[in-house]
C-alpha positions in Angstrom: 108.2 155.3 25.7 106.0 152.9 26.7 106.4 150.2 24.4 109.7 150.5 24.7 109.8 150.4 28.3 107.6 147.1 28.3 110.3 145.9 25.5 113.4 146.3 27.3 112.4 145.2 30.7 110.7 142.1 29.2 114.2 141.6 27.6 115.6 142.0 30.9 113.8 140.9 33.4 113.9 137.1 32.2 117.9 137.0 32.3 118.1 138.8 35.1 115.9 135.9 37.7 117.8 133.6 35.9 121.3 134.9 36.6 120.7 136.2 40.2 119.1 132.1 41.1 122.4 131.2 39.4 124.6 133.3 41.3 122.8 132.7 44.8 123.3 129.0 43.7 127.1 129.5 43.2 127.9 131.2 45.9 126.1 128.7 47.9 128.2 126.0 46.9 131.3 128.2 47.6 130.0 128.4 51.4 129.3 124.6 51.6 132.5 124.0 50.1 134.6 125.7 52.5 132.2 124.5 55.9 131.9 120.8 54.4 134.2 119.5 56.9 132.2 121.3 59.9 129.3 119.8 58.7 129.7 116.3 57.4 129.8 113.7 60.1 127.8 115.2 63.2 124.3 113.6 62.4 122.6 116.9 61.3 118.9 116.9 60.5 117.6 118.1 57.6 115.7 121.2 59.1 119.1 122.0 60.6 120.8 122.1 57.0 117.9 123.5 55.2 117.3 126.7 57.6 121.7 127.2 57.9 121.3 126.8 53.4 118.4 129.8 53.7 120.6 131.8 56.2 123.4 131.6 54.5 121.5 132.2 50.9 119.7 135.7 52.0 123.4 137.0 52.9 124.2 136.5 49.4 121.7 138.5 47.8 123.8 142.3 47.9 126.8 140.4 46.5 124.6 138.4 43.9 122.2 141.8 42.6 124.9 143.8 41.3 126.6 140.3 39.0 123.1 139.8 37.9 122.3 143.1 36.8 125.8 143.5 34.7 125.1 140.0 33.2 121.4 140.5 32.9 122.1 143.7 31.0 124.5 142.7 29.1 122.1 140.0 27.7 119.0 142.3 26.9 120.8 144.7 24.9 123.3 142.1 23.3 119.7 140.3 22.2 118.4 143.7 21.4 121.4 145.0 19.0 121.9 141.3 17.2 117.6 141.1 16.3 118.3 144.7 14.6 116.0 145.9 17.1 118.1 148.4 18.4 119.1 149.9 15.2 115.5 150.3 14.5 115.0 152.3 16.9 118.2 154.4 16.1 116.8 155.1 12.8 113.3 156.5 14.6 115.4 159.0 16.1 115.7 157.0 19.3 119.3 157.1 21.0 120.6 154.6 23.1 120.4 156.3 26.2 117.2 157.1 25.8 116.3 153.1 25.4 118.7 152.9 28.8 116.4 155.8 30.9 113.5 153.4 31.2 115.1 150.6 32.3 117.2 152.2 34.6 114.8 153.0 36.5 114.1 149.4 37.2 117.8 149.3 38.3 117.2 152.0 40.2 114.7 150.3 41.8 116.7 146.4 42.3 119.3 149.4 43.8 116.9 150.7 46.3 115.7 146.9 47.0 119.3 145.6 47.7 120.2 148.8 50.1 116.7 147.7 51.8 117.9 144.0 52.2 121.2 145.0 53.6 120.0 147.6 55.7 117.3 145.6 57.5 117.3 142.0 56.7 121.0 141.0 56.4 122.2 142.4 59.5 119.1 139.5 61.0 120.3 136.7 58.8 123.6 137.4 59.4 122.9 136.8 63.3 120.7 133.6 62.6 123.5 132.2 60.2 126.9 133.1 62.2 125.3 131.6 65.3 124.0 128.4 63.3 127.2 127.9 62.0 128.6 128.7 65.0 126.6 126.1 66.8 127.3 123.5 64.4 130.7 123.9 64.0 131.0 123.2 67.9 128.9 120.1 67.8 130.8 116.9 68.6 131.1 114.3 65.5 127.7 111.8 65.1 128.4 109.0 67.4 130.0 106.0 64.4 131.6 103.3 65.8 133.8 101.9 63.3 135.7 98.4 63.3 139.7 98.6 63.6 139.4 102.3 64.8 139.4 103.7 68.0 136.4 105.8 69.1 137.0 109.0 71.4 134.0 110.5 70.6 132.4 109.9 74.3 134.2 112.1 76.7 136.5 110.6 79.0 136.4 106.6 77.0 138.1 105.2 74.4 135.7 102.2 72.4 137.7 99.9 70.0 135.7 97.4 67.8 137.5 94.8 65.9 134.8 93.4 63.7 131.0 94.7 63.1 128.0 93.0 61.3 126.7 95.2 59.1 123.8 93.8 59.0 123.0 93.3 62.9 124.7 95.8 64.0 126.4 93.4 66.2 130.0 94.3 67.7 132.8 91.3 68.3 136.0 91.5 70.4 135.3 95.1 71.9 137.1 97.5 74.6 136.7 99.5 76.6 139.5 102.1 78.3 137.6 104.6 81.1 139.5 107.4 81.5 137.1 109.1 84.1 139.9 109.3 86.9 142.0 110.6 84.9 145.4 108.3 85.5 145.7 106.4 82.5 144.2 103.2 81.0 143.4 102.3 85.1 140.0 100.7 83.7 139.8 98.8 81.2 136.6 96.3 79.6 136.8 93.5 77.2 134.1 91.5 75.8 133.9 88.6 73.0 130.6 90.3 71.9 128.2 93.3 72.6 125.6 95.5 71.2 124.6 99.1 70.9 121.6 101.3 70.9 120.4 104.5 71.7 116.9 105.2 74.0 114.0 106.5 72.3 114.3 110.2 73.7 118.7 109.7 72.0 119.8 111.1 75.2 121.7 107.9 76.2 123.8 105.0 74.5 123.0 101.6 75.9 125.8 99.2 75.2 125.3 95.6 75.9 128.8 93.5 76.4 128.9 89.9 76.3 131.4 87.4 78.1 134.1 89.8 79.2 136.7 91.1 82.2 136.7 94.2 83.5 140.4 94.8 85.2 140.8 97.5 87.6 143.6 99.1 89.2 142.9 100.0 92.9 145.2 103.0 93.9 146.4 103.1 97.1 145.5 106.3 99.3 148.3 108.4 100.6 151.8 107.8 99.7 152.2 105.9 96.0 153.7 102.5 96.4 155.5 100.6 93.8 152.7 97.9 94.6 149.2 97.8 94.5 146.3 95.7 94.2 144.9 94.6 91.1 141.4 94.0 90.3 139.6 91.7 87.7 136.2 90.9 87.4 134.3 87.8 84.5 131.2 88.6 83.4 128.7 86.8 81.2 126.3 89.7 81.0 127.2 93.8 81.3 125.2 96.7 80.6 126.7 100.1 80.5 124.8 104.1 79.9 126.5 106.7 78.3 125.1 110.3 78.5 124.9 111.5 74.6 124.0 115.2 75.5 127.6 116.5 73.8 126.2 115.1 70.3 122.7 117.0 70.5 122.9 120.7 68.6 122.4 122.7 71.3 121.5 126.9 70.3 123.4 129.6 71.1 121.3 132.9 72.1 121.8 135.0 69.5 121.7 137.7 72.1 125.8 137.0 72.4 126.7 137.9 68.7 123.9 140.7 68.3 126.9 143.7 68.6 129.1 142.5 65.9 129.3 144.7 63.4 127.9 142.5 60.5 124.6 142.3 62.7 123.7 145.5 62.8 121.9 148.4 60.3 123.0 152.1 59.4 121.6 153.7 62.7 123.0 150.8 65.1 126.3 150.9 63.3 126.3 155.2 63.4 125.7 154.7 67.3 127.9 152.0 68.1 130.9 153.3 66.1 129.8 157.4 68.4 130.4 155.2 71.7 133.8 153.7 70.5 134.7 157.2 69.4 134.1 158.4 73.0 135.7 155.5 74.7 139.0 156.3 72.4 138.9 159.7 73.4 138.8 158.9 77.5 141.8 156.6 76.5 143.7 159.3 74.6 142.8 161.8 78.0 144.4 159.0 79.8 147.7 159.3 78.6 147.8 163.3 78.3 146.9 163.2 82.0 149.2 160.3 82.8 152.5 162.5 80.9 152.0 165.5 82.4 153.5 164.7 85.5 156.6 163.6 84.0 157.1 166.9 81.7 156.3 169.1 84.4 160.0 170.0 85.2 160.1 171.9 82.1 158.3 174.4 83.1 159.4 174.6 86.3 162.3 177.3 87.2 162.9 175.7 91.1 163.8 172.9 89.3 166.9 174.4 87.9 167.7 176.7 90.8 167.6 172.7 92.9 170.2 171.2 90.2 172.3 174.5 90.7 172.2 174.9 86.5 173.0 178.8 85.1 171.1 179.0 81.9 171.9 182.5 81.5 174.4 182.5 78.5 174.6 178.8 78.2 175.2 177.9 74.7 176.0 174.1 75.4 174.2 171.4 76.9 172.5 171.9 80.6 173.5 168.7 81.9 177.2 169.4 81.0 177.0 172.0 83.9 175.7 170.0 86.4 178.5 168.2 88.9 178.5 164.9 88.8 176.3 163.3 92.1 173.6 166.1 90.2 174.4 164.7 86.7 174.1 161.1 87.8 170.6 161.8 89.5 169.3 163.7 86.8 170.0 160.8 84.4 168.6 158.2 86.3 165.7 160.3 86.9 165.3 160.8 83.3 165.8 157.3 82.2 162.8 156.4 85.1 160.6 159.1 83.7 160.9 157.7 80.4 160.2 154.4 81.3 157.4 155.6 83.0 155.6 157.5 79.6 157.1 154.7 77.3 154.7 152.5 79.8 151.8 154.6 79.9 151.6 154.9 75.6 152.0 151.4 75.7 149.4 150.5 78.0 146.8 153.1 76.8 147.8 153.3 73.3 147.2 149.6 72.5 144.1 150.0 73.7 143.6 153.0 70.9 144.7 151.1 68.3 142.6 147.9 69.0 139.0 150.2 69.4 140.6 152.1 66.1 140.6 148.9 64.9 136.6 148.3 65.5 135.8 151.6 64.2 136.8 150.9 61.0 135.3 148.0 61.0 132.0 149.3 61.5 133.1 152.2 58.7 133.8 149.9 56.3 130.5 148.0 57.0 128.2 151.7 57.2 129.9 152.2 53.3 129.4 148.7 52.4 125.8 149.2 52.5 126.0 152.3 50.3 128.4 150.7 48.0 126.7 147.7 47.0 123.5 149.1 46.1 124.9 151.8 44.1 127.2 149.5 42.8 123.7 148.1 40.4 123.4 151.0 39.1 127.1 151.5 38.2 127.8 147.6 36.4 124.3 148.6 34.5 126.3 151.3 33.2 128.9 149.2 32.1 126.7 146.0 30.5 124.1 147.5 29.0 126.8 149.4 26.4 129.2 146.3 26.7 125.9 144.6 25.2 125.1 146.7 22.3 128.8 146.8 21.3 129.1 142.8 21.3 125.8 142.4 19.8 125.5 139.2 21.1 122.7 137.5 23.2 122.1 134.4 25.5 125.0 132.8 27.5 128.2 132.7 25.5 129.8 135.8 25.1 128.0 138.0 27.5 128.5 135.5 30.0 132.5 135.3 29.7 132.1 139.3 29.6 130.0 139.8 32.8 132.6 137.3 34.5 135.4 139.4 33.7 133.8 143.0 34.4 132.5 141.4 37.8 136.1 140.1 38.7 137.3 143.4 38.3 134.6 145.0 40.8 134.9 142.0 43.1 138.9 142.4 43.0 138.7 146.1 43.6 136.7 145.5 46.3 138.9 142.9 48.1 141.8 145.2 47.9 140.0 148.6 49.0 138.6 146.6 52.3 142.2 144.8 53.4 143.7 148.3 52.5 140.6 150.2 54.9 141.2 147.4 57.8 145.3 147.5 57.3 144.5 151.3 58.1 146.4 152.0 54.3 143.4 154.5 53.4 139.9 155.9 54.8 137.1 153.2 54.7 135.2 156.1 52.3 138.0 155.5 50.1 138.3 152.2 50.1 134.8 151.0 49.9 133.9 153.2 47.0 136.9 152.4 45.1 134.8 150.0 42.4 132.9 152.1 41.8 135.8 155.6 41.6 137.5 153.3 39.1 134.0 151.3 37.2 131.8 154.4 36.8 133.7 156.2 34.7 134.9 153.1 32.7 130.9 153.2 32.3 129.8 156.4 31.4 132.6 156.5 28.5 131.1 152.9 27.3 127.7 154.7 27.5 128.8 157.6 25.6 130.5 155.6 23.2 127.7 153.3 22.7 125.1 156.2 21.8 127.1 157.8 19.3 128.0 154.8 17.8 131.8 154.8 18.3 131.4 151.1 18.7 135.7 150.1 17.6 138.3 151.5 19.8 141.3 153.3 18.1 144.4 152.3 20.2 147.0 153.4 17.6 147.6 156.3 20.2 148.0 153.5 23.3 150.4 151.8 21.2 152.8 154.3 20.3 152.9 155.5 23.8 154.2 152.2 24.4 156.4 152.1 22.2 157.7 155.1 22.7 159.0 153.8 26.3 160.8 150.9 24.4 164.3 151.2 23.8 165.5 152.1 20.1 167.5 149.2 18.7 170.4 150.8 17.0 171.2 150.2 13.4 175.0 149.2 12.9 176.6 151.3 10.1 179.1 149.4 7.8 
């Protein structure tokens, strides 16, 4: 057992850092491509990019395990059955499950790993990242003056360049519109010629202008006039500051995003979703002690004897017995008590439905946990057979394989969750339906596998269909 322990997981072990890197990689490069346009464009360091990359990159890793494990396996033991090597071993008297126990104990293990990463490091990196992201996303654009374009990027101005030097840096024909009194283009700046640059400390834009006007309209105080003065000033030399703290990254605590359900572990989320539990209950108290009142006639003989109503052998309705100033009353007084509950459900029973709302959430997040992890141990089940029945190693076949069993789990998994937050079915329902619908797909590839029913007989499939066909029927002459 031991040599073939060392054999398999040597066989595996390779693949399987390969494929997970390559996974991590791709997902990656999904997340960049769907953020580009927060990112590009607001003067981002490279410390700023790289620590977002690694945040972003460790919440990967429960979604990139289990895909690296089905295509890892799938590898080893499609290598394994096309070098003979497995049917070596079947011809020592060793079965194909038995080759699977020691290496599944290594799953076992990556499984254990990837509930340990979710559990207790995602839930951190998930609070680094969202509020990175969130930080950056927020950041104003990087401040790039460009010719023939106006530049709003500096709150309350407008810059407009109609020719820059690329080489100096040197602006021609420039305005200016200052908008900090918010009535228009009242200000505005022209120069032939000007400069920018920013301190050392890149708190502050100096801009240098060059042989210019500044016009100014003075408005008068009190009552608006049709007329008023008109200001304009020459220059041969202006200098101007402009505060650049809106284009620095500033950092949100993280202390504002550390309750979200994504940020948390199995006892936080266990405790959080108790208190929303006991919040719903005081809300669903609320409107039983709100109705009461309004129901309380029912049970209430005085009531009747008040209306003047005989119940004894009444056999059609009670209102019809009423006069009419009593009938009248008793309508309106029914139509107001109705509005009355119809406004109490509505009031307390949207707020139900939206903590309902968060207590899936943090359901579906608690079984996620589970689901993943156990979800290595279940695609295992399915590539490891999958590769002794292709016989086929390296990346071609095993590859376009692994994609297609992983579509299936990820697809699966994507309808189960909307279907749990849609409130279609239970979270424990929807979170473990990849695996309700793979694991048995696996254990009948398993069992296949080790008694070397490798082809699969559909003659039975196809008749069934067929069967459901319509019969043609033959014309007789």
């Amino acid at each position: 057992m031991k040599k073939i322990f060392t054999l398999t997981t040597v066989t595996f072990i390779g693949p399987f850092i390969a494929t997970f890197f390559v996974v991590v990689f791709v997902l990656l490069v999904q997340f960049l491509w769907k953020y580009i346009d927060d990112m590009v464009g607001k003067g981002l360091d490279t410390g700023t990019i790289l620590q977002l990359v690694f945040y972003m990159s460790t919440t990967f890793i429960p979604l990139a395990l289990p895909l690296a494990v089905l295509l890892s396996s799938i590898m080893a033991f499609g290598k394994l059955a096309e070098t003979n090597e497995l049917m070596a071993l079947k011809c020592s008297g060793i079965s194909l499950l038995r080759v699977m126990v020691p290496l599944m104990t290594v799953v076992a293990f990556i499984s254990g790993m990837d509930f340990y990463i979710s559990n207790n490091i995602i839930p951190r990196t998930n609070l680094k990242a969202k509020t990175l992201l969130h930080d950056v996303s927020a950041q104003r654009p990087a401040l790039n003056i460009k010719a023939g374009v106006f530049f709003n990027g500096i709150p309350n101005y407008s810059i407009y360049v109609k020719r820059k030097d690329k080489e100096s840096n040197k602006l021609y024909d420039i305005k200016i519109y200052d908008h900090t009194r918010e009535n228009g283009n009242d200000i505005v700046m022209t120069a032939s010629s000007g400069n920018m640059h920013t301190s050392s400390d890149k708190h502050w834009l100096n801009v240098h202008l060059n042989d210019g006007d500044r016009f100014e309209e003075v408005l008068p105080s009190g009552r608006m006039k049709s007329n008023f003065p008109f200001n304009r000033t020459h220059f041969k030399s202006y200098d101007m500051k402009f505060d650049l703290s809106a284009f620095s990254l500033s950092r949100t605590n993280t202390e504002v995003y550390k309750d979200n359900y994504e940020m948390l572990n199995i006892r936080q989320l266990m405790y959080y979703k108790d208190s929303l539990m006991k919040v719903t209950d005081g809300f669903r108290s609320n409107i039983r002690a709100g109705m009461i009142p309004y129901f309380q006639y029912a049970r209430d003989s005085a009531y009747a004897m008040k209306t003047n109503i005989k119940t004894k052998g009444l056999k059609g309705k009670i209102i019809n017995t009423a006069e009419n100033v009593t009938r009248k009353g008793i309508i309106i007084n029914a139509l107001m008590n109705a509005r009355n509950v119809k406004s109490i459900v509505d009031g307390e029973g949207t707020r139900v439905t939206e903590f309902e709302k968060y207590i899936i959430h943090y359901d579906i997040e608690w079984h996620r946990k589970f689901a993943l992890s156990l979800a290595c141990l279940t695609l295992f089940l399915i590539g490891a057979p999958l590769g002794a029945i292709i016989r086929k190693g390296g990346f071609g076949l095993p590859v376009v394989v692994a994609i297609g069993m992983f579509l299936l789990f990820y697809v699966i998994s994507i309808i189960g969750e909307k279907s749990c937050k849609q409130g279609v079915i239970a979270p424990v329902i929807g979170m473990w339906l990849p695996t309700m619908v793979l694991l048995p797909i696996g254990v009948i590839l398993t069992w296949r596998a080790n008694v070397d029913k490798i082809s699969f007989n559909t003659d039975g499939i196809t008749r069934f269909f067929k069967s459901l066909m319509p019969k043609k029927k033959i014309a007789t002459l």
